[in-house]
ZAFIMAR-480862 format. One record per residue (C-alpha): residue number from 1; x, y, z. Coordinates in Angstrom, 1 decimal. Last residue first. Layout:
<sites>
+-----+--------+--------+--------+
! num !     xx !     yy !     zz !
+-----+--------+--------+--------+
! NUM !      X !      Y !      Z !
...
+-----+--------+--------+--------+
</sites>
This chain:
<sites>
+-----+--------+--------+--------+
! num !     xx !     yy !     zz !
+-----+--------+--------+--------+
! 301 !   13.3 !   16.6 !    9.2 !
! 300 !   14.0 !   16.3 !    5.4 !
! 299 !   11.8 !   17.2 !    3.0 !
! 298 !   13.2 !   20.5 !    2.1 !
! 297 !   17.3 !   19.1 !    1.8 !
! 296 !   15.5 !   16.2 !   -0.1 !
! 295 !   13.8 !   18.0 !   -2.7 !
! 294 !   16.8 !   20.2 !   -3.0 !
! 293 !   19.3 !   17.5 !   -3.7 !
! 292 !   16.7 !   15.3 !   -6.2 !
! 291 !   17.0 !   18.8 !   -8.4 !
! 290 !   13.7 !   21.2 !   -7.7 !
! 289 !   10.6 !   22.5 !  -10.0 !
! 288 !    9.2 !   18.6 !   -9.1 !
! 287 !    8.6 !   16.9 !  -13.4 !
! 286 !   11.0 !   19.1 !  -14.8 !
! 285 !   13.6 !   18.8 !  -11.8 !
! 284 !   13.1 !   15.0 !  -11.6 !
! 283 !   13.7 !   14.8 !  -15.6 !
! 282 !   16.8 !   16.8 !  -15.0 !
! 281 !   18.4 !   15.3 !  -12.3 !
! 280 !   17.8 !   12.0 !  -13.5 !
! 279 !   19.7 !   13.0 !  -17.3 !
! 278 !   22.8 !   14.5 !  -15.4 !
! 277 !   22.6 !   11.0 !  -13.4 !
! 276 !   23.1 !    9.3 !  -16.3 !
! 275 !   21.9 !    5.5 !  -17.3 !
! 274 !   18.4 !    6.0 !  -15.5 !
! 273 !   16.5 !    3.6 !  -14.5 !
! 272 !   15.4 !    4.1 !  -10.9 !
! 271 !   18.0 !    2.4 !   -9.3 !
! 270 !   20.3 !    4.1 !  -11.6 !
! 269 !   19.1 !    7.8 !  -10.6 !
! 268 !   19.1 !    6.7 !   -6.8 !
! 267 !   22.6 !    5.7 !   -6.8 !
! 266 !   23.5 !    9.2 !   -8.3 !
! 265 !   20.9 !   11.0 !   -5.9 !
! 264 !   23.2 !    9.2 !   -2.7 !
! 263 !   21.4 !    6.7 !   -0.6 !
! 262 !   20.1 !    7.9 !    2.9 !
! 261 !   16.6 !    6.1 !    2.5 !
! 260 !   13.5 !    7.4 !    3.3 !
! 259 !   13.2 !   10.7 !    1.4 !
! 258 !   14.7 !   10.1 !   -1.2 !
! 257 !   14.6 !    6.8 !   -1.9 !
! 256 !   10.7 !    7.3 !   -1.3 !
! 255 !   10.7 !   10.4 !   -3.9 !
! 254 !   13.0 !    8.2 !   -6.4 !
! 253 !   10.1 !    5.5 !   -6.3 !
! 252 !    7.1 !    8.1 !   -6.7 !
! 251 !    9.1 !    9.5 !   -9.9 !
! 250 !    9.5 !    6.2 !  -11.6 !
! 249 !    6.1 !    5.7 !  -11.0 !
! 248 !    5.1 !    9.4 !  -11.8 !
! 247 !    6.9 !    8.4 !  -15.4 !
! 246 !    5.5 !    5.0 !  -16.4 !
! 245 !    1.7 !    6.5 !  -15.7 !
! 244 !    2.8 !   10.0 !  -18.1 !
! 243 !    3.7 !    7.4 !  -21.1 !
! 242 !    1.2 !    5.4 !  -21.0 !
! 241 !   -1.6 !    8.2 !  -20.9 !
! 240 !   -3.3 !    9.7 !  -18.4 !
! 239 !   -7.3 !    9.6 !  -17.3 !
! 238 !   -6.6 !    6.4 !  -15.1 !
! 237 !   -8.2 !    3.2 !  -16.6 !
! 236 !   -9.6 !    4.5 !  -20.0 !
! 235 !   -6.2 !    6.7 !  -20.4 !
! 234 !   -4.3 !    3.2 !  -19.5 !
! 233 !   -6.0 !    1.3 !  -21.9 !
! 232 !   -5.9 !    3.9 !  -24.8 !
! 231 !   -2.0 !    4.3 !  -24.0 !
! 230 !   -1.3 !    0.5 !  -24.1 !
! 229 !   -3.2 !   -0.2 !  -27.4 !
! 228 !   -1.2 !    2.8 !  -29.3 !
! 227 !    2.3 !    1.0 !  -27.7 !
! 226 !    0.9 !   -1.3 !  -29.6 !
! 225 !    0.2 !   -5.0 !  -27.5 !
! 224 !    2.4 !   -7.8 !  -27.4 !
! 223 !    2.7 !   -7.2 !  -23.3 !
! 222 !    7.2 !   -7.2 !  -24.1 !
! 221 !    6.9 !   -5.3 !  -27.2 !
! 220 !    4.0 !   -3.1 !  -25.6 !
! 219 !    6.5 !   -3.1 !  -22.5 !
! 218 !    9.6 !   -1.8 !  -24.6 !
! 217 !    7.6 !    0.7 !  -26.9 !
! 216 !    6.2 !    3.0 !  -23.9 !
! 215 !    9.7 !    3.2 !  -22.9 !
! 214 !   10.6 !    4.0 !  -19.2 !
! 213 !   13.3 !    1.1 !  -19.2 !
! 212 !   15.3 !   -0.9 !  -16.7 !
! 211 !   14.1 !    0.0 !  -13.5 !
! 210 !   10.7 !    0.8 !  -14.5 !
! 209 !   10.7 !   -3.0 !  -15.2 !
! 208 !    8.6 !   -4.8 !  -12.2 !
! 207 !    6.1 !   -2.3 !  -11.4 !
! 206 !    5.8 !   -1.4 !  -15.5 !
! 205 !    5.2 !   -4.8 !  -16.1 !
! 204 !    2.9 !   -5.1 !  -13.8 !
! 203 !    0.6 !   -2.0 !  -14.7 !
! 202 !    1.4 !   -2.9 !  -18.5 !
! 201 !   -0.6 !   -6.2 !  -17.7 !
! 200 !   -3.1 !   -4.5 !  -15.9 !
! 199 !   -4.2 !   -2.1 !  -18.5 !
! 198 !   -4.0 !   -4.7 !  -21.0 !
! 197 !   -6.2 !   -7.4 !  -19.4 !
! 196 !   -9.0 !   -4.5 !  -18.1 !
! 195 !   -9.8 !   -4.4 !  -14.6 !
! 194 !   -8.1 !   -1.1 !  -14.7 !
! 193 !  -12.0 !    0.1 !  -16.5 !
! 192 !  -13.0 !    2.4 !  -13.4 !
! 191 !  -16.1 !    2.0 !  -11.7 !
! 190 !  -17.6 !    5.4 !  -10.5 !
! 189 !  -16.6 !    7.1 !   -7.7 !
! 188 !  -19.0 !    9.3 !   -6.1 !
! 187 !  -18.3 !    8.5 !   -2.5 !
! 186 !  -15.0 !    9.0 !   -3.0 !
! 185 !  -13.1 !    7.5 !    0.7 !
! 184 !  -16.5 !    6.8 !    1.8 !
! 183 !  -17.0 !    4.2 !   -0.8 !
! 182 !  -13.9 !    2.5 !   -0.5 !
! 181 !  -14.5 !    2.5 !    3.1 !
! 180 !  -17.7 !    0.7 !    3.0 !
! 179 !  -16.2 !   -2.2 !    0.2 !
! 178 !  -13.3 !   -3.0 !    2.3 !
! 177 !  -15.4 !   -3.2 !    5.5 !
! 176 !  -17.9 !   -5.6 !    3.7 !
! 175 !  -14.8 !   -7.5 !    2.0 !
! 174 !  -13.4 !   -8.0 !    5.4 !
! 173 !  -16.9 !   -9.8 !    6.6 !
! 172 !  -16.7 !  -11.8 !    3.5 !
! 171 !  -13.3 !  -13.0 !    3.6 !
! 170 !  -13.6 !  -13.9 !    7.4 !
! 169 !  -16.8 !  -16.1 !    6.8 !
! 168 !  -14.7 !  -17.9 !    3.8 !
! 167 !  -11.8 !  -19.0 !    6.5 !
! 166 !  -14.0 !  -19.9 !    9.0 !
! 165 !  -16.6 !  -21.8 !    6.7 !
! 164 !  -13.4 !  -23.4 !    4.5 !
! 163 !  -12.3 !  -24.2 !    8.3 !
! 162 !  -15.1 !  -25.8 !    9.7 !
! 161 !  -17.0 !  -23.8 !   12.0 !
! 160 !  -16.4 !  -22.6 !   15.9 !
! 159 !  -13.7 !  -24.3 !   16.6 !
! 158 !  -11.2 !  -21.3 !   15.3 !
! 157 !  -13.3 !  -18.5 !   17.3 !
! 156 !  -10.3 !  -15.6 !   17.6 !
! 155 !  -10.9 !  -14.8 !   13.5 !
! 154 !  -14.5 !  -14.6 !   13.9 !
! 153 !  -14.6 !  -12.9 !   17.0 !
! 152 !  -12.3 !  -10.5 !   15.5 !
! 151 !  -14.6 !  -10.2 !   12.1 !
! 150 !  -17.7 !   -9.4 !   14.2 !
! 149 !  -16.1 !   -6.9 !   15.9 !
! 148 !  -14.9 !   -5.2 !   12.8 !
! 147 !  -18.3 !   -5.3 !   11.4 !
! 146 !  -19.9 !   -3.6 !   14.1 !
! 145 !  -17.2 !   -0.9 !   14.6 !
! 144 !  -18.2 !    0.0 !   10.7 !
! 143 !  -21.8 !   -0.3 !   11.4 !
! 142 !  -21.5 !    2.4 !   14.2 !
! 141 !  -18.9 !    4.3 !   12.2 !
! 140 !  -21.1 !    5.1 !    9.5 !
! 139 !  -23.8 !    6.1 !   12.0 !
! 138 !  -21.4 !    8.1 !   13.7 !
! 137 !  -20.0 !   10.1 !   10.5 !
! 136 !  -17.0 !    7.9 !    9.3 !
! 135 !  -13.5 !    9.5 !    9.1 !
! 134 !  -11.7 !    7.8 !    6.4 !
! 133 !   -7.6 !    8.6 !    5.1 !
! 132 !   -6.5 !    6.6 !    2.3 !
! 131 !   -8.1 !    9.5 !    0.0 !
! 130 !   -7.3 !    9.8 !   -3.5 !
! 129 !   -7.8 !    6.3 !   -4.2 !
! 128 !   -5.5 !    5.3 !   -7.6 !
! 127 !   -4.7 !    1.8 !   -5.7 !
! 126 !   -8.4 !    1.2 !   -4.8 !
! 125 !   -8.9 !    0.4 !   -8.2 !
! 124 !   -6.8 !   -2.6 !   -8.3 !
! 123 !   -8.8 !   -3.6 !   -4.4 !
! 122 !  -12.3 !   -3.2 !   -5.9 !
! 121 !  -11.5 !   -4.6 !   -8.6 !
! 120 !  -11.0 !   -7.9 !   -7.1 !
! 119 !  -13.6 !   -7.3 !   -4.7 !
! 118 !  -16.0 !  -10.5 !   -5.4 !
! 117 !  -13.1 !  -12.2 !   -6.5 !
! 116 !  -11.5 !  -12.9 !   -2.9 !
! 115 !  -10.9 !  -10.8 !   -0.2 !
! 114 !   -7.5 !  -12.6 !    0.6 !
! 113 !   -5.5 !  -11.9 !   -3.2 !
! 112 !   -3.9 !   -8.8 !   -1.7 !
! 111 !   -2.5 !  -10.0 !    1.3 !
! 110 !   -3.9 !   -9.8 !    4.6 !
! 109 !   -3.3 !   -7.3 !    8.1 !
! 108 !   -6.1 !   -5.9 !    9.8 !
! 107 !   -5.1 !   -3.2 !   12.3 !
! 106 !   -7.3 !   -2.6 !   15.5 !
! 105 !   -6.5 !    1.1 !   17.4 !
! 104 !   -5.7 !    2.2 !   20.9 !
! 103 !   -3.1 !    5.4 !   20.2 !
! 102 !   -0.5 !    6.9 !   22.0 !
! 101 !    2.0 !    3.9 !   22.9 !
! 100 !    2.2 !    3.0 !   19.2 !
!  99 !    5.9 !    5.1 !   17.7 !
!  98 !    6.4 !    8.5 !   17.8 !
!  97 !    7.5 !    8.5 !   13.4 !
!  96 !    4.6 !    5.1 !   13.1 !
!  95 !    5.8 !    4.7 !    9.5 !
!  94 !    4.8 !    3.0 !    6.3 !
!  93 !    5.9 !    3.2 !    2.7 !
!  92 !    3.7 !    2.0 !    0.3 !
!  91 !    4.2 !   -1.4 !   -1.5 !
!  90 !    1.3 !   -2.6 !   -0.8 !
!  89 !   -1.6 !   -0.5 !    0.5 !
!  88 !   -2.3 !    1.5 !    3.9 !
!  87 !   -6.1 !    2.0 !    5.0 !
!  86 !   -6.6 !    4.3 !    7.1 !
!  85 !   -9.8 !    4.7 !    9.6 !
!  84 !  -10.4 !    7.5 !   11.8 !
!  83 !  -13.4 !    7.1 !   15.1 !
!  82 !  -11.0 !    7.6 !   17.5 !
!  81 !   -8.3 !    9.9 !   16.5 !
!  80 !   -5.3 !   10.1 !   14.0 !
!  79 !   -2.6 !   12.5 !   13.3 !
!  78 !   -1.7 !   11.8 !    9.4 !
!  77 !    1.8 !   12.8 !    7.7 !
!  76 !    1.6 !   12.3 !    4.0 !
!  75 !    5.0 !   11.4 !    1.7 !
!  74 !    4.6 !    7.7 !    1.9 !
!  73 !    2.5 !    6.7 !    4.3 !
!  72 !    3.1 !    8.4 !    7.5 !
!  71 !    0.8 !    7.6 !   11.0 !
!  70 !    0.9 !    9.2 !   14.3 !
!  69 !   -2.2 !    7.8 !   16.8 !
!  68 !   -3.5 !    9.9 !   19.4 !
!  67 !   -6.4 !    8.3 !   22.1 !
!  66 !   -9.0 !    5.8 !   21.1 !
!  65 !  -10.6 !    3.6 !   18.7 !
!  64 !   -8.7 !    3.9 !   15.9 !
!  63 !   -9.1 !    1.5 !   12.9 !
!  62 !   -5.9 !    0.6 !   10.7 !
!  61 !   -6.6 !   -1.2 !    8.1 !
!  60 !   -2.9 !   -2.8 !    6.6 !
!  59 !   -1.9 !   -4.2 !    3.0 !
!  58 !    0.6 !   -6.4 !    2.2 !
!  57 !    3.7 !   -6.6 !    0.7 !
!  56 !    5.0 !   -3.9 !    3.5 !
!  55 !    7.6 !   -1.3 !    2.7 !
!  54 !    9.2 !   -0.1 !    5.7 !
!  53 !   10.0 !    3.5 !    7.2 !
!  52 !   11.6 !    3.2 !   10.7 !
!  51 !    9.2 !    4.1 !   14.5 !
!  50 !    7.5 !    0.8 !   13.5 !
!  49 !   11.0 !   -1.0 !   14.7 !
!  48 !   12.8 !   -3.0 !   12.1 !
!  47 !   15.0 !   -5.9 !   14.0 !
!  46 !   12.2 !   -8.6 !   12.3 !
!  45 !   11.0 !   -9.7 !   16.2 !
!  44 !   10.9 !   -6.1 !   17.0 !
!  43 !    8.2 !   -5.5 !   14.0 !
!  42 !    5.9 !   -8.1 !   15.1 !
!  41 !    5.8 !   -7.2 !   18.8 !
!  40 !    4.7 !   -3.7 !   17.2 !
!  39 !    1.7 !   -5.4 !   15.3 !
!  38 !    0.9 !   -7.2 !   18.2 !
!  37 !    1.2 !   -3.9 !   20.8 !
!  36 !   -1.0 !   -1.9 !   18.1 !
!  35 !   -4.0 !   -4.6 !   18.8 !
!  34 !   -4.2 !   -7.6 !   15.8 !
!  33 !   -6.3 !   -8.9 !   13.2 !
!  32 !   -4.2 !  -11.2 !   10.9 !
!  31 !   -6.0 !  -12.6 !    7.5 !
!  30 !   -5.2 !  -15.1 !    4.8 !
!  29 !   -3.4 !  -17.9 !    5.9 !
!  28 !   -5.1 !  -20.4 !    9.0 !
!  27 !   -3.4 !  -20.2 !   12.0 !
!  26 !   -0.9 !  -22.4 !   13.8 !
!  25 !    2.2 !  -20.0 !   12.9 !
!  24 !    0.8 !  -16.8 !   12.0 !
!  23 !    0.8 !  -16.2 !    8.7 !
!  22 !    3.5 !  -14.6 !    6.6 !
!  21 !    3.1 !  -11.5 !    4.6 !
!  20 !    6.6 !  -10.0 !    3.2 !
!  19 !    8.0 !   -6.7 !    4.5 !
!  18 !   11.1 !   -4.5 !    2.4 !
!  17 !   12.9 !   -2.1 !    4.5 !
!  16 !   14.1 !    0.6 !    2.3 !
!  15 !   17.3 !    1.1 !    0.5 !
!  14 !   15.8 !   -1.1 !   -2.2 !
!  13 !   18.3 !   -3.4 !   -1.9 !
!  12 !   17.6 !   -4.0 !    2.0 !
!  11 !   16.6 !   -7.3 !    2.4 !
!  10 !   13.8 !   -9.4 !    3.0 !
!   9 !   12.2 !   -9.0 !    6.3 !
!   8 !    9.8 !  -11.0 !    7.9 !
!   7 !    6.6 !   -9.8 !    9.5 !
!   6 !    3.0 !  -11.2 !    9.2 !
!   5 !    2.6 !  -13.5 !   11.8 !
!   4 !    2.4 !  -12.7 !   15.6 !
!   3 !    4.8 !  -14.9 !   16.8 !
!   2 !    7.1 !  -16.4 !   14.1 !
!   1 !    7.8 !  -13.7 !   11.8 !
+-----+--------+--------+--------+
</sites>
Protein backbone atom coordinates (compact mmCIF):
# COMPACT_ATOMS: atom_id res chain seq x y z
CA UNK A 1 0.00 0.00 0.00
CA UNK A 2 1.47 3.18 -0.58
CA UNK A 3 -0.99 5.77 0.95
CA UNK A 4 -2.45 4.80 4.01
CA UNK A 5 -0.04 1.87 4.85
CA UNK A 6 -1.05 -1.44 5.74
CA UNK A 7 -2.45 -3.09 2.54
CA UNK A 8 -0.84 -5.12 -0.10
CA UNK A 9 -2.03 -8.13 -1.52
CA UNK A 10 -0.25 -11.39 -1.94
CA UNK A 11 -1.90 -13.69 -3.95
CA UNK A 12 -4.76 -15.76 -4.23
CA UNK A 13 -3.59 -19.52 -3.49
CA UNK A 14 -5.59 -19.72 -0.68
CA UNK A 15 -8.68 -18.89 -2.55
CA UNK A 16 -8.99 -16.01 -0.20
CA UNK A 17 -7.44 -12.57 -0.30
CA UNK A 18 -4.36 -12.74 1.59
CA UNK A 19 -3.19 -9.03 3.40
CA UNK A 20 0.43 -8.29 4.58
CA UNK A 21 1.22 -5.25 7.09
CA UNK A 22 3.16 -2.45 5.56
CA UNK A 23 3.80 0.91 7.07
CA UNK A 24 2.88 3.95 5.87
CA UNK A 25 5.38 5.44 3.69
CA UNK A 26 7.18 8.28 5.89
CA UNK A 27 6.06 6.81 9.19
CA UNK A 28 7.51 5.02 11.67
CA UNK A 29 6.56 0.83 11.60
CA UNK A 30 4.59 -0.52 14.12
CA UNK A 31 1.18 1.01 14.45
CA UNK A 32 -1.59 2.63 11.89
CA UNK A 33 -4.61 4.47 13.55
CA UNK A 34 -6.92 5.37 10.92
CA UNK A 35 -10.93 6.62 10.37
CA UNK A 36 -13.11 3.89 8.21
CA UNK A 37 -12.58 6.17 4.98
CA UNK A 38 -8.49 5.32 5.53
CA UNK A 39 -8.86 1.96 6.01
CA UNK A 40 -11.28 1.70 2.89
CA UNK A 41 -8.88 4.07 0.71
CA UNK A 42 -6.45 1.22 1.72
CA UNK A 43 -8.37 -1.51 0.39
CA UNK A 44 -9.14 0.20 -3.16
CA UNK A 45 -5.59 0.95 -3.69
CA UNK A 46 -4.96 -3.22 -3.36
CA UNK A 47 -8.14 -3.85 -6.03
CA UNK A 48 -9.92 -5.82 -2.84
CA UNK A 49 -12.76 -3.73 -1.69
CA UNK A 50 -13.83 -4.22 2.35
CA UNK A 51 -17.28 -5.31 1.00
CA UNK A 52 -14.89 -9.04 -0.14
CA UNK A 53 -13.58 -11.43 2.53
CA UNK A 54 -9.69 -11.01 3.08
CA UNK A 55 -7.26 -12.50 5.36
CA UNK A 56 -5.22 -9.86 7.09
CA UNK A 57 -1.58 -10.65 8.63
CA UNK A 58 -2.33 -8.33 11.11
CA UNK A 59 -4.51 -7.62 13.53
CA UNK A 60 -7.31 -4.75 13.58
CA UNK A 61 -9.34 -2.77 16.82
CA UNK A 62 -12.06 -1.53 15.61
CA UNK A 63 -13.79 1.14 18.10
CA UNK A 64 -17.27 2.57 17.20
CA UNK A 65 -18.14 5.78 17.99
CA UNK A 66 -21.16 6.38 16.12
CA UNK A 67 -23.95 5.22 13.84
CA UNK A 68 -24.27 1.30 12.30
CA UNK A 69 -21.37 -0.60 11.48
CA UNK A 70 -21.59 -4.38 9.67
CA UNK A 71 -18.70 -6.53 10.53
CA UNK A 72 -18.01 -10.61 9.72
CA UNK A 73 -15.02 -12.40 10.95
CA UNK A 74 -14.92 -15.60 9.99
CA UNK A 75 -18.23 -17.33 10.38
CA UNK A 76 -19.98 -14.50 12.95
CA UNK A 77 -21.96 -11.67 11.63
CA UNK A 78 -21.72 -8.53 14.19
CA UNK A 79 -24.05 -5.22 13.85
CA UNK A 80 -22.12 -2.73 15.73
CA UNK A 81 -22.92 0.64 17.66
CA UNK A 82 -21.23 3.38 19.45
CA UNK A 83 -19.66 2.38 22.35
CA UNK A 84 -18.75 -1.62 20.72
CA UNK A 85 -15.22 -2.61 20.40
CA UNK A 86 -13.90 -5.77 18.16
CA UNK A 87 -10.98 -6.80 17.87
CA UNK A 88 -10.08 -8.90 14.64
CA UNK A 89 -6.79 -11.27 14.80
CA UNK A 90 -4.47 -12.65 12.15
CA UNK A 91 -5.28 -14.76 9.88
CA UNK A 92 -9.11 -14.40 10.38
CA UNK A 93 -11.26 -13.64 7.75
CA UNK A 94 -12.66 -10.14 7.59
CA UNK A 95 -15.58 -8.50 5.89
CA UNK A 96 -17.45 -5.09 5.91
CA UNK A 97 -20.68 -7.27 3.76
CA UNK A 98 -22.54 -3.21 3.31
CA UNK A 99 -19.41 -1.77 3.20
CA UNK A 100 -18.11 1.72 5.75
CA UNK A 101 -20.51 4.60 4.93
CA UNK A 102 -22.78 3.54 8.04
CA UNK A 103 -20.55 3.58 10.87
CA UNK A 104 -17.97 6.40 12.43
CA UNK A 105 -15.47 4.16 14.13
CA UNK A 106 -11.26 4.26 14.84
CA UNK A 107 -9.35 1.05 13.67
CA UNK A 108 -5.83 0.33 15.01
CA UNK A 109 -3.89 -1.53 12.61
CA UNK A 110 -0.15 -3.33 13.92
CA UNK A 111 1.44 -6.52 13.63
CA UNK A 112 1.71 -9.04 16.13
CA UNK A 113 5.17 -8.49 17.55
CA UNK A 114 4.14 -4.31 18.02
CA UNK A 115 2.96 -4.38 21.84
CA UNK A 116 6.04 -5.65 22.85
CA UNK A 117 6.98 -8.36 25.63
CA UNK A 118 5.05 -7.00 28.23
CA UNK A 119 1.85 -8.56 26.37
CA UNK A 120 3.28 -11.28 24.64
CA UNK A 121 0.97 -13.70 26.13
CA UNK A 122 -1.43 -11.66 26.27
CA UNK A 123 -1.79 -11.51 22.52
CA UNK A 124 -1.00 -15.94 22.03
CA UNK A 125 -3.75 -16.26 24.52
CA UNK A 126 -5.91 -13.89 23.12
CA UNK A 127 -6.13 -16.26 20.01
CA UNK A 128 -8.52 -18.91 21.98
CA UNK A 129 -10.81 -15.58 23.20
CA UNK A 130 -14.28 -16.58 23.15
CA UNK A 131 -15.47 -13.22 22.71
CA UNK A 132 -13.86 -10.70 20.01
CA UNK A 133 -16.93 -8.74 20.46
CA UNK A 134 -16.61 -5.78 23.68
CA UNK A 135 -19.25 -3.58 24.79
CA UNK A 136 -17.83 -1.46 27.71
CA UNK A 137 -20.24 -0.24 30.49
CA UNK A 138 -19.86 3.80 30.41
CA UNK A 139 -17.24 4.04 32.83
CA UNK A 140 -15.33 1.24 30.94
CA UNK A 141 -15.81 3.07 27.91
CA UNK A 142 -14.90 6.50 29.27
CA UNK A 143 -11.21 5.34 30.05
CA UNK A 144 -11.28 3.27 26.99
CA UNK A 145 -12.15 6.51 24.58
CA UNK A 146 -9.47 8.19 26.75
CA UNK A 147 -6.85 5.97 25.94
CA UNK A 148 -7.60 5.85 22.27
CA UNK A 149 -7.34 9.56 22.10
CA UNK A 150 -4.30 9.74 23.64
CA UNK A 151 -2.72 7.09 21.34
CA UNK A 152 -4.03 9.23 18.08
CA UNK A 153 -2.43 12.31 19.26
CA UNK A 154 0.41 10.34 19.89
CA UNK A 155 0.71 8.70 16.68
CA UNK A 156 -0.32 12.29 14.60
CA UNK A 157 2.41 14.27 16.96
CA UNK A 158 5.81 12.94 15.14
CA UNK A 159 7.99 16.04 16.52
CA UNK A 160 6.85 15.83 19.62
CA UNK A 161 9.60 13.26 21.15
CA UNK A 162 12.36 11.34 19.82
CA UNK A 163 11.45 8.57 17.98
CA UNK A 164 12.37 5.49 20.33
CA UNK A 165 10.11 7.89 22.92
CA UNK A 166 7.34 8.09 20.11
CA UNK A 167 7.54 4.79 18.95
CA UNK A 168 7.74 3.13 22.79
CA UNK A 169 4.94 5.75 24.04
CA UNK A 170 2.57 4.23 21.24
CA UNK A 171 3.37 0.61 22.43
CA UNK A 172 2.41 1.29 25.79
CA UNK A 173 -0.74 3.17 25.34
CA UNK A 174 -1.92 0.16 22.85
CA UNK A 175 -0.82 -2.37 25.27
CA UNK A 176 -3.22 -0.57 27.92
CA UNK A 177 -6.20 -0.91 25.52
CA UNK A 178 -5.10 -4.44 24.56
CA UNK A 179 -4.81 -5.45 28.15
CA UNK A 180 -8.62 -3.71 29.15
CA UNK A 181 -10.36 -5.46 26.44
CA UNK A 182 -8.87 -8.75 26.99
CA UNK A 183 -10.10 -8.55 30.33
CA UNK A 184 -13.66 -7.60 29.45
CA UNK A 185 -13.84 -9.99 26.79
CA UNK A 186 -13.56 -12.99 29.99
CA UNK A 187 -13.33 -11.17 32.80
CA UNK A 188 -12.42 -14.28 34.82
CA UNK A 189 -9.79 -15.62 32.72
CA UNK A 190 -7.08 -16.98 34.28
CA UNK A 191 -3.45 -17.17 32.63
CA UNK A 192 -3.22 -19.87 30.34
CA UNK A 193 0.16 -22.02 29.98
CA UNK A 194 0.40 -21.40 25.63
CA UNK A 195 3.34 -19.48 26.55
CA UNK A 196 4.96 -22.65 26.99
CA UNK A 197 8.09 -23.58 24.24
CA UNK A 198 6.25 -26.84 23.22
CA UNK A 199 2.86 -25.74 23.01
CA UNK A 200 3.89 -22.95 20.73
CA UNK A 201 6.12 -24.72 18.73
CA UNK A 202 3.45 -27.41 17.64
CA UNK A 203 0.98 -24.28 17.33
CA UNK A 204 3.37 -23.22 14.37
CA UNK A 205 4.06 -26.07 13.08
CA UNK A 206 0.69 -27.15 12.90
CA UNK A 207 -0.30 -23.43 11.17
CA UNK A 208 2.31 -24.01 8.62
CA UNK A 209 1.90 -28.02 8.00
CA UNK A 210 -1.85 -28.93 8.38
CA UNK A 211 -1.59 -29.00 4.77
CA UNK A 212 0.59 -31.87 4.51
CA UNK A 213 -0.14 -33.95 7.57
CA UNK A 214 -2.68 -34.14 10.54
CA UNK A 215 -0.37 -36.63 12.48
CA UNK A 216 0.30 -36.04 16.02
CA UNK A 217 3.63 -38.24 15.26
CA UNK A 218 4.85 -36.01 12.27
CA UNK A 219 5.22 -32.63 14.23
CA UNK A 220 6.61 -34.28 17.49
CA UNK A 221 9.25 -35.84 14.93
CA UNK A 222 9.57 -32.64 13.31
CA UNK A 223 9.34 -30.31 17.23
CA UNK A 224 11.67 -33.41 18.80
CA UNK A 225 9.22 -33.76 21.34
CA UNK A 226 6.85 -37.26 22.01
CA UNK A 227 3.83 -37.04 20.49
CA UNK A 228 3.03 -37.78 24.57
CA UNK A 229 4.98 -34.27 25.33
CA UNK A 230 2.84 -32.50 22.64
CA UNK A 231 -0.64 -33.66 23.91
CA UNK A 232 0.17 -32.73 27.74
CA UNK A 233 1.29 -29.20 26.44
CA UNK A 234 -1.52 -28.56 24.35
CA UNK A 235 -4.23 -29.99 27.11
CA UNK A 236 -2.37 -27.56 29.74
CA UNK A 237 -2.70 -24.68 27.09
CA UNK A 238 -6.25 -25.25 25.62
CA UNK A 239 -8.17 -28.14 27.61
CA UNK A 240 -7.86 -30.60 24.23
CA UNK A 241 -5.45 -32.69 23.20
CA UNK A 242 -2.98 -32.78 20.18
CA UNK A 243 -4.79 -34.47 18.20
CA UNK A 244 -8.41 -32.68 18.54
CA UNK A 245 -6.29 -28.90 18.15
CA UNK A 246 -4.72 -30.26 14.57
CA UNK A 247 -8.17 -31.29 13.57
CA UNK A 248 -10.62 -27.95 14.24
CA UNK A 249 -7.64 -26.26 12.44
CA UNK A 250 -7.87 -28.17 9.59
CA UNK A 251 -11.64 -27.90 9.95
CA UNK A 252 -11.69 -23.92 10.51
CA UNK A 253 -9.57 -23.66 7.16
CA UNK A 254 -12.03 -25.89 4.99
CA UNK A 255 -15.09 -23.75 6.72
CA UNK A 256 -13.42 -20.43 5.27
CA UNK A 257 -12.80 -22.14 1.74
CA UNK A 258 -16.08 -22.86 2.05
CA UNK A 259 -17.71 -20.34 2.71
CA UNK A 260 -15.46 -17.58 1.20
CA UNK A 261 -14.09 -18.86 -1.64
CA UNK A 262 -15.93 -20.59 -4.72
CA UNK A 263 -13.33 -23.53 -5.01
CA UNK A 264 -14.75 -26.95 -5.52
CA UNK A 265 -15.01 -29.47 -2.08
CA UNK A 266 -12.35 -31.68 -3.97
CA UNK A 267 -9.81 -28.79 -4.26
CA UNK A 268 -10.69 -27.91 -0.83
CA UNK A 269 -10.06 -31.50 0.54
CA UNK A 270 -6.26 -31.33 -0.91
CA UNK A 271 -5.72 -27.92 0.21
CA UNK A 272 -6.43 -28.96 3.47
CA UNK A 273 -4.52 -32.21 3.50
CA UNK A 274 -6.31 -34.64 2.51
CA UNK A 275 -5.09 -37.24 -0.24
CA UNK A 276 -8.95 -38.40 -1.03
CA UNK A 277 -11.80 -36.42 -1.18
CA UNK A 278 -14.08 -39.51 -0.11
CA UNK A 279 -11.79 -39.42 3.10
CA UNK A 280 -12.47 -35.12 3.52
CA UNK A 281 -16.09 -35.63 3.10
CA UNK A 282 -16.18 -37.90 5.71
CA UNK A 283 -14.07 -36.46 8.46
CA UNK A 284 -15.90 -32.98 7.75
CA UNK A 285 -19.26 -34.83 8.07
CA UNK A 286 -18.23 -36.50 11.50
CA UNK A 287 -16.77 -33.53 12.87
CA UNK A 288 -20.15 -30.83 11.27
CA UNK A 289 -23.34 -33.64 10.89
CA UNK A 290 -23.23 -32.34 7.09
CA UNK A 291 -20.86 -33.20 3.74
CA UNK A 292 -18.62 -29.84 2.68
CA UNK A 293 -21.74 -29.53 -0.13
CA UNK A 294 -24.47 -29.13 2.44
CA UNK A 295 -22.52 -26.95 4.76
CA UNK A 296 -22.03 -24.62 1.99
CA UNK A 297 -25.54 -24.84 0.30
CA UNK A 298 -26.82 -23.59 4.26
CA UNK A 299 -24.20 -21.11 4.63
CA UNK A 300 -24.43 -19.43 1.65
CA UNK A 301 -26.32 -16.11 1.15
Amino acid sequence: MKKNGHFSAVGRTSGISAVTYRPTPGRPPGLEVLDLPGLAAGADERKRPLTEPARPAFHLVVAVHGGRLECAVDFTSYVLGAGDWLWVWPGQVFQLPAGHGGGDATVLVFPTGFPGSATDALIRDGEYLPNRLVRPDPAQQTSLIRLLDALREEHQALSGLSLEAHIETQRGLLSVILIRLAHLAEPRREAHSSGTEPFQRFHQAVEEGFGRTHRVEDYAAQLGYSARTLTRATRAALGCGAKRFIDERVLLEAKRLLIHTALPPATISERVGFTYPTVFSAFFRQHTGMTPTEFRAQTSP
